[in-house]
N, C-alpha and C positions, 0 to 999 in steps of 0.2 A: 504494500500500500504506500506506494511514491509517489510524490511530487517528480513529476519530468523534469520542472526546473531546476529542483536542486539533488538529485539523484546522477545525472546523466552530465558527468564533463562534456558539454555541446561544444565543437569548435565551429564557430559559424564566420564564413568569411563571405565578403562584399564583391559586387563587380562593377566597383569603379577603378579606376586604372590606378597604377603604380606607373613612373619613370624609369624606363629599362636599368635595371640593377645586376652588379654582377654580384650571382651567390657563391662565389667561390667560400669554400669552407676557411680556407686557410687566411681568409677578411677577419676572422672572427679573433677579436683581441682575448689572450690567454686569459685575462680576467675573467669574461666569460664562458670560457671553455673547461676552468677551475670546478670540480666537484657536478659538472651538468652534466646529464644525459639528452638533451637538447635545449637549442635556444631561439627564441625567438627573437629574428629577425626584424621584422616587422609587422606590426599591430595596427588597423586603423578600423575601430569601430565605430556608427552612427545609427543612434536612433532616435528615430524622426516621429515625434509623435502629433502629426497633423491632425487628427480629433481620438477621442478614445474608442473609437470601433477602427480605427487607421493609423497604426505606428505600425513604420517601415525601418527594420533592421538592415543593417549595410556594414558588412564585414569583408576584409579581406585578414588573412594573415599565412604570414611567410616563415616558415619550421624549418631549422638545422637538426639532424636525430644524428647525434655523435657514434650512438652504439645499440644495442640489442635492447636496451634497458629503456630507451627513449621513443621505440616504437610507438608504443599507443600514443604516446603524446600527438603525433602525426597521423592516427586513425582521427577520421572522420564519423561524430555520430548527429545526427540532426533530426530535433523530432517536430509531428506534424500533426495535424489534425482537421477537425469542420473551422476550427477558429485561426488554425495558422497554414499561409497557402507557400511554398518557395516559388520562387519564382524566375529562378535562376542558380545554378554552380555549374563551375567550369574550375580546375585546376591545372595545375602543372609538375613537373617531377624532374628532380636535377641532379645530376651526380656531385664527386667534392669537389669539382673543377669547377662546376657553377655553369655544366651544360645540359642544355635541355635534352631530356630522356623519351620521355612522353608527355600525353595529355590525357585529359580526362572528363567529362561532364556526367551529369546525372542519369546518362543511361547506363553510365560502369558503377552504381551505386548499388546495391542490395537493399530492397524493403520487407522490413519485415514488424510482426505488433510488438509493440514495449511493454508486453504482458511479461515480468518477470516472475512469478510464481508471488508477490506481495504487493505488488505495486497497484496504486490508486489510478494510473493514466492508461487501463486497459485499452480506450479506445484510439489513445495515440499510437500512432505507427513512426515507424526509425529509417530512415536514410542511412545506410553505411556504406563506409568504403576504407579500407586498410592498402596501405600504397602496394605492402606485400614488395619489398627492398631488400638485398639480403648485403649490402658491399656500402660501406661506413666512412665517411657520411654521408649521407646524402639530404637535398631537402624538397621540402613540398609547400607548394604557394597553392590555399584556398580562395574561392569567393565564392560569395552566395548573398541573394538577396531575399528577404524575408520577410511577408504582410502577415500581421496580426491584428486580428479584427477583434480588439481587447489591450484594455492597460490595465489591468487588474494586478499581472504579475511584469513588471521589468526586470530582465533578468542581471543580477548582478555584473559588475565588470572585476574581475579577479586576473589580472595581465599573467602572472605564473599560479596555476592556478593547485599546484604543489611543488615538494621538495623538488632538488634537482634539474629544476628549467631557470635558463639563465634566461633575462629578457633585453633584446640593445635597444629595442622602440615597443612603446606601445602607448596607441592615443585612446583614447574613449569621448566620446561627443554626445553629448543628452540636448537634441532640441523640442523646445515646445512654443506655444503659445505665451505670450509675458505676461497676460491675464490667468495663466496655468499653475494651479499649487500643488505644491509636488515636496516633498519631505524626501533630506537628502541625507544620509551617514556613510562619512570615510571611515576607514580602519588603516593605520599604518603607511598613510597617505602624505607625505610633507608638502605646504603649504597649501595655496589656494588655488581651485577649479578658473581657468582664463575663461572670462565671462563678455558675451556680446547680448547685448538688446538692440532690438527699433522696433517701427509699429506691426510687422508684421510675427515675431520671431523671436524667442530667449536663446540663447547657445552657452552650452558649457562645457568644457574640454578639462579634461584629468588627463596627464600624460607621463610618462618612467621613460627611462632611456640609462641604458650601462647596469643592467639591477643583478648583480651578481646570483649564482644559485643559491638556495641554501641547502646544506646538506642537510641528508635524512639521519636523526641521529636515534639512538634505542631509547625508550621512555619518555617521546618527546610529545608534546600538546597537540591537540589537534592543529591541524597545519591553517586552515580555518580563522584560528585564535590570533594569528602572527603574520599572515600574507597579507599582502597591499589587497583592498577592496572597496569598492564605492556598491549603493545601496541605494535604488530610484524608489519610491513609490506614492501615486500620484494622490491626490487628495479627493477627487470627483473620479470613477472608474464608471466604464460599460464590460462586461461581459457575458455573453450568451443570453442577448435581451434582457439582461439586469443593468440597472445602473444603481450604482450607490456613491457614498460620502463613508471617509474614517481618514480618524488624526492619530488613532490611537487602537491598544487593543482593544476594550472596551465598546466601541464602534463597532471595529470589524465584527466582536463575537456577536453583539445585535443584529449585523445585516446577516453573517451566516445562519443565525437559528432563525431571526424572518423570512430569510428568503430561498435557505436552502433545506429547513431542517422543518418547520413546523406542520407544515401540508403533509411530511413523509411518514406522520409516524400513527395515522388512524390502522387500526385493527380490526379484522374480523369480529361481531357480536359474538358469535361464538367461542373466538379463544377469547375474549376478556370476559365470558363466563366462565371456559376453564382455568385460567389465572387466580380470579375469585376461587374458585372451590378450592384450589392448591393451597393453598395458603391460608381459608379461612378459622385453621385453630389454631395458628401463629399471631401470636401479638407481638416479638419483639422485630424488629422492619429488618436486621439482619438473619434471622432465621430464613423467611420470609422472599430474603433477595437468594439466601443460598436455595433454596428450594424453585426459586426461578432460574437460576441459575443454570440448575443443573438439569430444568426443563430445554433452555436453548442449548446445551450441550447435546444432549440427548437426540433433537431435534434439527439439529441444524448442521453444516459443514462447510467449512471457509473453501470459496473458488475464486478464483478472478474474475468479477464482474466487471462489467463498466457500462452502466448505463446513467445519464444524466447529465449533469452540466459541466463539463469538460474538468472531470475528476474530482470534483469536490464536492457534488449532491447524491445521497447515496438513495439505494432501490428502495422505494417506497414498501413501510415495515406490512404489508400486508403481500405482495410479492413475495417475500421471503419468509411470509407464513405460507404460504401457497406452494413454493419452490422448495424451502429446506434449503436452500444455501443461499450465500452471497459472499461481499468479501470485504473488507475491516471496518468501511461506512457503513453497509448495508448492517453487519452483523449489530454492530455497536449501538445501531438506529433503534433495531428491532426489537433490544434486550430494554435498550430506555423506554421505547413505547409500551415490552412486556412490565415493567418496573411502575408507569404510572398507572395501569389499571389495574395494580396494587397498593397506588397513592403512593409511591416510596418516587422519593426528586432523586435525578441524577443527572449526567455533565456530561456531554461527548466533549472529548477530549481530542485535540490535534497533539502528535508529538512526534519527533526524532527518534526512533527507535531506532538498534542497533545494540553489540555489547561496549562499541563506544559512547559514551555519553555526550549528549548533547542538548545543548538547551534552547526553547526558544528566546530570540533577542529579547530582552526585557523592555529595553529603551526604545525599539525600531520596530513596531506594529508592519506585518506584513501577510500578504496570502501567499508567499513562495518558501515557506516555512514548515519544517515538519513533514511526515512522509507515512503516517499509522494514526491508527484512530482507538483510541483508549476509553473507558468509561470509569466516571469516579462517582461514589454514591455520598452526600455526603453525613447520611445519617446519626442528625443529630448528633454531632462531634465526634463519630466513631468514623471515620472516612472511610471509605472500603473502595480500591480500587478493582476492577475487571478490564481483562482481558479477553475479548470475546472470541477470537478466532483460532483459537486452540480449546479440541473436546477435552483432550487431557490435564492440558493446566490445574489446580487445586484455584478453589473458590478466595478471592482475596488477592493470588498473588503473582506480581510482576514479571518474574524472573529478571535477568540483566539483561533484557532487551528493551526492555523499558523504565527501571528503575532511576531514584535519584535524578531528576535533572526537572526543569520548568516545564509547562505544558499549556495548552492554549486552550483553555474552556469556555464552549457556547453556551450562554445561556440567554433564559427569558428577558433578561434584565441587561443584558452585557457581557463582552471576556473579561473574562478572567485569568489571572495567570496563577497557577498550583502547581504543588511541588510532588512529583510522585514520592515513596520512601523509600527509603534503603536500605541495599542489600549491606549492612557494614562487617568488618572486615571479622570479628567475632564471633557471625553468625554464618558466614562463607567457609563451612565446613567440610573438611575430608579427612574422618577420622576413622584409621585401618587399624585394626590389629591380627598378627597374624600367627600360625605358630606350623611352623616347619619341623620336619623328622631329616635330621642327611644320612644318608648310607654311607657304607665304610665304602660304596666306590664312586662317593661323590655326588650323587643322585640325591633329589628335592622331591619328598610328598608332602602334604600339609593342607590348610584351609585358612581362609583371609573373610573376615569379618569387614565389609568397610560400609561409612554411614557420610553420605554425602547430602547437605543441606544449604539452603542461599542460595550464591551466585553460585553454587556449583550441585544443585540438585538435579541441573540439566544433565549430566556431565554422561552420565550412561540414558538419555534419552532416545537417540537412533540405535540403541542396542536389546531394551524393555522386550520389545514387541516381535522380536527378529524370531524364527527359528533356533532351534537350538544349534544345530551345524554353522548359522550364520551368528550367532550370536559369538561361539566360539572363535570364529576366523576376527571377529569384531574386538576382541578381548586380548586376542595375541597382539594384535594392533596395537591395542591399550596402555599394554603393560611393557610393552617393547623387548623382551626377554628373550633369549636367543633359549628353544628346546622347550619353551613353557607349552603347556598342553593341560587343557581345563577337562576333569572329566563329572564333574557339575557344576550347574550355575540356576544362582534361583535371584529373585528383584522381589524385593515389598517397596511398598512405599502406604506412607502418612501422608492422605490430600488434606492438609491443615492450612491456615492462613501461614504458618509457619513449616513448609513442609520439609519432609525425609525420606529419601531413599538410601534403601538399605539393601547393600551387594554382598552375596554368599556364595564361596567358590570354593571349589574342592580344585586341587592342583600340582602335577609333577612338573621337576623341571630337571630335565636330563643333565650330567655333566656341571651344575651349578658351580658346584665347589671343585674345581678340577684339582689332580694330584701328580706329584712332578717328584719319586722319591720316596722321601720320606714328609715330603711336606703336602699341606692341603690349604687350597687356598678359598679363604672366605670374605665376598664383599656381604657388609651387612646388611647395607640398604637397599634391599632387594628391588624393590617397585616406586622409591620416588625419588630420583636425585632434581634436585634443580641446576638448570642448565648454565653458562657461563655469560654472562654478557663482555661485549667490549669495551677495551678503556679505551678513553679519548682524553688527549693531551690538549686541544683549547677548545672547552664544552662552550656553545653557542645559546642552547636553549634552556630550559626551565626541565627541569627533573619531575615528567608526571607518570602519576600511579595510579594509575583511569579507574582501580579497583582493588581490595584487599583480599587478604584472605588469610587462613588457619590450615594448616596441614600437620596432622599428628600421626606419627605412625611408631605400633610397638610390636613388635617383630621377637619371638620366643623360639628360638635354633635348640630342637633336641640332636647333641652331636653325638657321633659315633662313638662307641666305647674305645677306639685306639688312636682315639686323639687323647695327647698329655693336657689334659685341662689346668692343671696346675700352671702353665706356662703361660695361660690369656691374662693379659695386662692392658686394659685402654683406659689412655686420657680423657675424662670427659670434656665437651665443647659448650661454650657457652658464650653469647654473642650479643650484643641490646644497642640499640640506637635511634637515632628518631626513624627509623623507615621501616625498623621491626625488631623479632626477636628471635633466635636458634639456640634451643638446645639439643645439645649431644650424650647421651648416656649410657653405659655397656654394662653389664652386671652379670653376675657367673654364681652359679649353684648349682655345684656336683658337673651334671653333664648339660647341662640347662644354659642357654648364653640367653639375655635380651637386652633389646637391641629396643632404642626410646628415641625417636625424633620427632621436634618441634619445629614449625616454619612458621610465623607470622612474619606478613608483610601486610605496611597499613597502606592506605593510600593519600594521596594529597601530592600538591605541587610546590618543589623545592628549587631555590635558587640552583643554578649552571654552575656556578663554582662547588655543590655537594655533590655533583656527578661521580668524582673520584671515590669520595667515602662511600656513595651507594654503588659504585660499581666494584669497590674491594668485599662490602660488606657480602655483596652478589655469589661473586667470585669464592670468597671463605667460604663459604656457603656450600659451593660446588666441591671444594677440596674436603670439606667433612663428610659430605657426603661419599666418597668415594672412597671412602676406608677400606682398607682392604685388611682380612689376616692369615699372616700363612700360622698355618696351626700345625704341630711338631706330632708325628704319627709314633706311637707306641712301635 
């Protein structure tokens, strides 16, 4: 359930002319060429907003793709629909000498629907085109002209529009009417937009030129947070025979629930007698919403629809009492309209979904925001959010696809902005305990207890439901262990507001502890090492932690009787700083070894000069984990 807009890096170019240019690669000053996987060249976008059923996009841009890595940056996606018509692309394609190779226009495109298995823009369709280059570098000059019959969404100007693109020009041009109000936000933009008026025409021009890459560095912010970006959005909009007014969110969530939500949500007499009867020896409005709940689960199944008003108006809730499915609008629609013919208020919710978080602008009211549709109840200060388009989910809760972050709620009255809850990093649990037998020829039988909960109740989700033979092939995956072979495997789970799944596995693992001698070698951390990160020598960005979590794991080794026990000796580890905490533990009785490991990491965002500390702190991490023991054979 996406927004096109902001889903779909479009690269949309213009066809008005350039001044014969040579693109020879080797133009491109080493500044540039520094940490990029392509740069743009040149950049000159305009749009023309002659009335709000007629802004005319006008793009050209000109891509250097250094190496393998900067491909996509030079694919072509463009999308279209009943509201947006092209009207023209023609490109060109040049080797590193800066000679022309081929051509290209929109009959070498491929069209196909930008139905992605979630997305809200079912009935737009995509223009592609991948230059398909395989000899480095090469570049590619676009244009394309673009009618949109709607100003509702302008789509941002972002000149690199992530890590790795170097930029040497790029203009941006917003014309309108000077009678036209239009609400404008830079991000990382220095100084002021060149500004032209007369009586006809506003003009305003943003423009970079020499914008070195940035590099993509491990735990860095969204990129989003940090890239140069401007932000149109006009203050009087038409789209799809709606016209409306908004300054703010509050506005917009009024025009949404007037004009696109309230006609959709009448229901059958029928089911708002069944509704009634469901619920009517429930008095508290949470019982009450679980037991609707779990009627639209029951009931219903997310597909990708797309009917209505150019992705934002979902199928009217008695359709999808009729159909049994829809998809994040439609569902979300139907559960509010099941929800008040049990008098219980609730929110359709816009938001960012994703295990990255992301929030809607708080400051910068816009309709090209957010890409899912969430519901929040807010009963009587018990809030209870829903997620309607999964049958499985537990009543209440988010999972980290929607967790933590601002949201955009329609209501009768206005938007509003709310804060889903979070998954935090104490309750983001994966606690295993395991207890292994070794044989005197090195061979692992045993069984693992593990209880995963939070942001990590997903974690064995595509595995629940599999076959058993598939679940197994799924597992070895899992665990990554060379010779592991599961010969049970069972799943519970608790659908709580607070839920737990809980994984039990019977399990050999050939050769584990190999033997070389008289020795036998034993790593103790069988199934969770954390992996190493990079150190970097001049950290650029902000150290973030998009998410936390708890990893407890206690491991009980019954060893062979001709291992000399008396000779096991381990250090304990122990680790604490602001990014988290590790301990290490080993303990010995008789023949009995167990083995205790701790991982918290919290999350939050830390100055670029602590990269070092949390990338040693990473790193230790990794080296405790990898303990190894050779253990002395009778």
């Amino acid at each position: 359930m996406k927004f096109v807009v902001t889903v779909i890096s479009l690269l949309l170019w213009s066809p008005f002319a350039f001044a014969q240019v040579n693109y020879d690669a080797d133009l491109i000053s080493p500044q540039l060429r520094s940490r990029a996987n392509s740069c743009i060249r040149n950049e000159e976008i305009t749009v023309d907003m002659r009335a709000p059923d007629n802004v005319i996009r006008l793009q050209k841009k000109v891509i250097t793709v250094f190496n393998e890595n900067g491909d996509d940056d030079a694919r072509m996606v463009i999308a279209y629909d009943k509201n947006t018509s092209i009207k023209g692309i023609k490109g060109e394609i040049y080797n590193a000498a800066g000679i022309l190779t081929s051509k290209f226009n929109q009959s070498n495109f491929s069209d196909v629907s930008a139905a992605d298995g979630f997305s809200l823009f079912i009935d737009s369709r995509l223009k592609l085109f991948n230059p398909s280059v395989n000899q480095y570098p090469y570049t590619v000059s676009y244009e394309i002209e673009i009618r949109n019959k709607q100003n509702l969404i302008i789509r941002d100007w972002m000149p690199a529009m992530e890590n790795n693109i170097s930029v040497e020009k790029s203009t941006y041009t917003f014309i309108s009417k000077p009678a036209d109000e239009v609400r404008i936000k830079t991000q990382h933009y220095k100084g002021e937009p060149i500004e032209t008026i007369d009586e006809k025409q506003k003009k305003q021009v943003w423009s970079i030129t020499n914008h070195a890459a940035t590099k993509a560095e491990p735990y860095s912010p969204d990129p989003e947070r940090y890239l140069t970006k401007v932000q149109i959005a006009p203050q009087q909009f038409y789209y799809y025979r709606h016209n409306g007014t908004y300054n703010n969110w509050q506005d917009l969530g009024k025009w949404v629930y007037d004009d696109l939500l309230k006609e959709r949500m009448a229901l059958p007499p029928a089911t708002m007698q069944t509704i009634k009867e469901l619920v009517k020896d429930d008095i508290n409005e949470k019982d009450k919403a679980r037991k609707i709940y779990k009627y639209l689960q029951e009931k219903t199944r997310y597909i990708s629809v797309q009917i209505g008003i150019g992705g934002f108006q979902p199928v009217a809730a008695s359709e999808v009492d009729r159909l049994g499915y829809g998809d994040c609008k439609a569902l979300v629609n139907y559960m509010q309209s099941l929800l008040k013919a049990a008098e219980i208020e609730s929110y359709y919710c816009v938001v960012e979904a994703g295990s990255l978080k992301r929030n809607v602008d708080q400051a910068f009211a816009s309709m090209g925001q957010g890409n899912h549709i969430i519901l929040c109840m807010p009963l009587q200060g018990d809030t209870t959010w829903l997620e309607c388009t999964n049958q499985k989910i537990p009543f209440g809760f988010l999972s980290d696809f929607t967790d933590d972050r601002t949201v955009f709620a329609c209501t009768p009255t206005g938007g509003k902005l709310l804060k889903t809850p979070k998954l935090g990093t104490q309750n983001n649990l994966q606690v295993r305990k395991a207890a292994l037998s070794i044989g005197q020829d090195g061979n692992v039988t045993g069984k693992i207890n593990t209880l995963f909960s939070g942001a990590q109740y997903d974690n064995r989700e595509s595995i629940i439901d599999q076959p058993l033979a598939e679940q197994r092939k799924l597992l070895k995956n899992a665990y990554n262990i060379d010779n592991i072979d599961f010969t049970n495997v069972g799943f519970s789970q608790k659908k709580e507001i607070n839920p737990q799944l809980t994984e039990d596995l019977k399990l050999s693992i050939r050769n584990y502890a190999p033997i070389n001698g008289d020795k036998m070698y034993l790593q103790l951390n069988a199934f969770n090492i954390q992996p190493t990160i990079q150190e970097l020598l001049n950290r650029t960005l902000p150290v973030y932690i998009n998410r936390g979590f708890t990893d407890e794991d206690t491991i009980e080794f019954d060893l062979p009787e001709n291992v000399k026990t008396e000779l096991v000796l381990i250090e304990d580890k122990n680790f604490n700083n602001a990014f988290g905490k590790y301990i290490r533990k080993v303990s010995k009785d008789g023949t009995k070894l167990t083995y205790y490991r701790k991982l918290v990491l919290n999350d939050g965002t830390f100055a670029p000069e602590k990269y070092a500390e949390f990338s040693k702190f990473i790193n230790d991490v990794n080296i405790a984990d990898h303990l190894k023991l050779v253990l002395n054979l009778k």
